[in-house]
N, C-alpha and C positions, 0 to 999 in steps of 0.2 A: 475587522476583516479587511476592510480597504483602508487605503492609507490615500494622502496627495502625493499629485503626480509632482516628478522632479522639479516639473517647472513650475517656479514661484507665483506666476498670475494667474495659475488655472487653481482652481479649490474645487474637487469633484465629492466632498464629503456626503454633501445632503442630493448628491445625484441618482436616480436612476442607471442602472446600465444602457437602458436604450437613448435615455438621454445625455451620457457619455459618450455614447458611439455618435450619435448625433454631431455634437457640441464641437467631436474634436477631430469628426470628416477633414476637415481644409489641411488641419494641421498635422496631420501625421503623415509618415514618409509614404511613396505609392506603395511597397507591397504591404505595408500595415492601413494603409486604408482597402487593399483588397481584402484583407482578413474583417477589419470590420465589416463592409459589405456583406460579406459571407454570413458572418452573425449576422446582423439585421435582418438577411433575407432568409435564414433559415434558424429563430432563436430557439424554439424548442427541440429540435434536433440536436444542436451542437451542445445542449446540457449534458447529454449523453457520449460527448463525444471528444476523445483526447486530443491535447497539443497536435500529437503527430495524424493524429488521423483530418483532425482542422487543413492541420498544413498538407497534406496528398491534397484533400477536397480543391484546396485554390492555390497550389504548385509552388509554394516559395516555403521556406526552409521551418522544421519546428521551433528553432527560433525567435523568428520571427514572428510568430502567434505568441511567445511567450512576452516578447519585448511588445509586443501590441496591448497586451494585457495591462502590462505592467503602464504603457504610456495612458492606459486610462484610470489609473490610479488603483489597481490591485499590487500586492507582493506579488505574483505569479497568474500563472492559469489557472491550477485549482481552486483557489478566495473566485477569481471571476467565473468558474462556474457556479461554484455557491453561489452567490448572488446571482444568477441570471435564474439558477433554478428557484429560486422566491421569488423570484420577477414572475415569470413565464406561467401563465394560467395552469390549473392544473384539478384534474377527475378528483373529486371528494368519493371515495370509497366508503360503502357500508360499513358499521361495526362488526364485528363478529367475536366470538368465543374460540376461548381457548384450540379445541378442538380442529376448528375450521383454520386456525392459522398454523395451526401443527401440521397439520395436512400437505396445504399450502407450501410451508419450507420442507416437509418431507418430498413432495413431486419436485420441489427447485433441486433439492440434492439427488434426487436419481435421475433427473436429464443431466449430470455434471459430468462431462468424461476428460480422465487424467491420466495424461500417460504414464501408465505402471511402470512400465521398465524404467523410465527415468524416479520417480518416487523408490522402487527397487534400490536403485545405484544411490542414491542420495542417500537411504537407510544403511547401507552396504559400507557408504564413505562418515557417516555420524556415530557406525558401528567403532572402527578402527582410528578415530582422531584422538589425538593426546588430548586436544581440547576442544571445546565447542562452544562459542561468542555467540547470541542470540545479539541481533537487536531489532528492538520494536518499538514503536513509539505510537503516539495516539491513539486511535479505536484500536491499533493491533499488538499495543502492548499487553492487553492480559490472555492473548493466545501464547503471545514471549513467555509468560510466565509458566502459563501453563505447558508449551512445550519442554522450556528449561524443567521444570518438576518432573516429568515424565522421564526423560529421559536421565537426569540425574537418579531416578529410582531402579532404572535398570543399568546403572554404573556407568555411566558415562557422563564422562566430567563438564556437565555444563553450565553458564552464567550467563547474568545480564546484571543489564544496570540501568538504572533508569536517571540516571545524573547522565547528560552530553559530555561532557568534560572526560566524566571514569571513562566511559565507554571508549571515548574517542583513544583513550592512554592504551585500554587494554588490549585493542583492535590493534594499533600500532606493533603490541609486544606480541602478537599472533607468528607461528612461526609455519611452516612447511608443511607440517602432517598437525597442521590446525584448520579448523574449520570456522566459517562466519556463514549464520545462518542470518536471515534476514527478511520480517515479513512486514510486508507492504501490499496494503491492497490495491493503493493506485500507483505504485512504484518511482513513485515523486516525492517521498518523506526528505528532505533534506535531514536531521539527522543520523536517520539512517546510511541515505547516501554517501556522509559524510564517513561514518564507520567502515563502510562496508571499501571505499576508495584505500582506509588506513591497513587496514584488512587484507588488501588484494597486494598491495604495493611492499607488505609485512608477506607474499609470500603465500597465504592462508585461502585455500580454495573456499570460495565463496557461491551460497545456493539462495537461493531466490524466490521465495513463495508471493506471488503475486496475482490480482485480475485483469493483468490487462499483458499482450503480447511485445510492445513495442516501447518502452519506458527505459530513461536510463539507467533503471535496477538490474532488468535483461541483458542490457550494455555490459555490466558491470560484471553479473553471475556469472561463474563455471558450470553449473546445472540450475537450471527453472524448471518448475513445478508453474502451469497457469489454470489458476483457481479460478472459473466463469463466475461473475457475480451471482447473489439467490435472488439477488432481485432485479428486477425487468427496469430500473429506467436507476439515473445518477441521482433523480429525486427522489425517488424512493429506497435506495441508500444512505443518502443524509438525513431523510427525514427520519429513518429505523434503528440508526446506526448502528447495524448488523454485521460482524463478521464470520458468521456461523458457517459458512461456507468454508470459510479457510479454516476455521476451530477443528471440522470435521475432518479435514486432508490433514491437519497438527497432528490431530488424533492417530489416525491412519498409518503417518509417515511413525509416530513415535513406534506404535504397537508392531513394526516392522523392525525395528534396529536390535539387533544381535551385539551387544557390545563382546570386545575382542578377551577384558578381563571383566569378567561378573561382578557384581558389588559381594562387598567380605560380609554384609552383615544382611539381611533376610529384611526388605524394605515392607513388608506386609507388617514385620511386628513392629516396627517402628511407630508405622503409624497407628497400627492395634492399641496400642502405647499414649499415642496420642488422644485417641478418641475418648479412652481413661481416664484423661486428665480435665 
């Protein structure tokens, strides 16, 4: 997860975050040791809390919270929240049954409000594309799949991949009345991001399923969908690794698209077919 920082004499492998932040007070430029300050004085908080919303808190640029991250020997912000959220004390919760946790993420999903008319128009634009580019990667690649399957069953032409490389080619050959669909739940996937740049620049309107408002996925999108997390803290998303949230809006958004030509062959016997075998 963490790596050593660029500079040769520092070795932060067997460190603590806080005594990273510690260690390398002197030596970081002023507005990266404001950012550290900021963590230190507030470290269970900012586990919840993104690059840009770090950076409003203590006024210099998002950034700069990232390059801070990075001088303390993470790749990025998100590896340093991981780590801070193993740091950072944390409520040991009851066990419970099946039941009580169904519950549970049922009340998460119906305090969730998404704006329909946008979800609408998104469905409206996945109806009528020549094609349709999924990319997902990590916890949210098997929503990728399962959206591509849905909606390939009601005839509409779409793919993924799960090689960087395909993806990035075919993102590229995306053309005008193509579509890149793209789910990310922290909106920070670098290879997504990377697709979704090939994608936009190829011409191909680009939608955005993510939880968080301010990300450079959002940057990126022609239409965003913001999926609120099911769950209450960023530690109790990495520790769950849940995207049921977003699976549910997948679901939602598929069972809304109207494609422009019908599939020729009857996808219920298909898989009748399947089940057979």
């Amino acid at each position: 997860m963490a790596r050593n920082s660029s500079s040769p004499e520092l070795d932060f492998t067997d460190l603590s975050v806080s005594a990273r932040l510690a260690s390398c007070a002197k030596i970081l430029k002023p507005n990266q040791r404001k950012v550290a300050q900021f963590v230190m004085d507030n470290l269970e908080s900012v586990v919840d809390m993104t690059a840009q919303e770090v950076s409003e808190k203590v006024g210099v640029g998002r950034a700069t919270v990232v390059r801070t991250a990075q001088a303390l020997g993470f790749e990025g912000f998100p590896q340093f929240r991981v780590a801070l959220a193993r740091e950072t004390p944390q409520v040991q919760s009851p066990k419970e049954g099946i039941a009580a946790a169904a519950q549970a993420v049922a009340a998460n999903l119906e305090s969730i409000v998404i704006d329909e008319d946008e979800l609408n128009r998104i469905a409206k634009r996945l109806g009528t594309a020549r094609q349709v580019l999924v990319s997902a990667h990590g916890l949210s690649a098997p929503l990728g799949t399962t959206l591509v399957a849905r909606l390939v069953s009601v005839g509409v032409p779409a793919m993924m991949y799960s090689d960087a490389t395909t993806e990035k080619l075919a993102a590229a050959g995306l053309t005008s009345d193509s579509v890149c669909v793209a789910i990310s739940g922290s909106g920070v996937n670098t290879p997504t991001l990377r697709a979704v740049t090939l994608a936009r620049d190829a011409g191909a309107e680009v939608v955005g399923l993510t939880s968080f408002a301010r990300t450079p996925l959002t940057e990126l999108a022609c239409h965003t969908l913001i999926i609120p997390k099911a769950f209450s803290s960023f530690r109790e998303e990495i520790l769950h690794a849940s995207r049921v949230e977003l699976l549910f809006v997948c679901e939602q958004l598929a069972a809304r698209v109207t494609p422009a030509t019908p599939p020729k062959t009857d996808p219920l016997a298909i898989v009748g077919e399947g089940l057979q075998e």
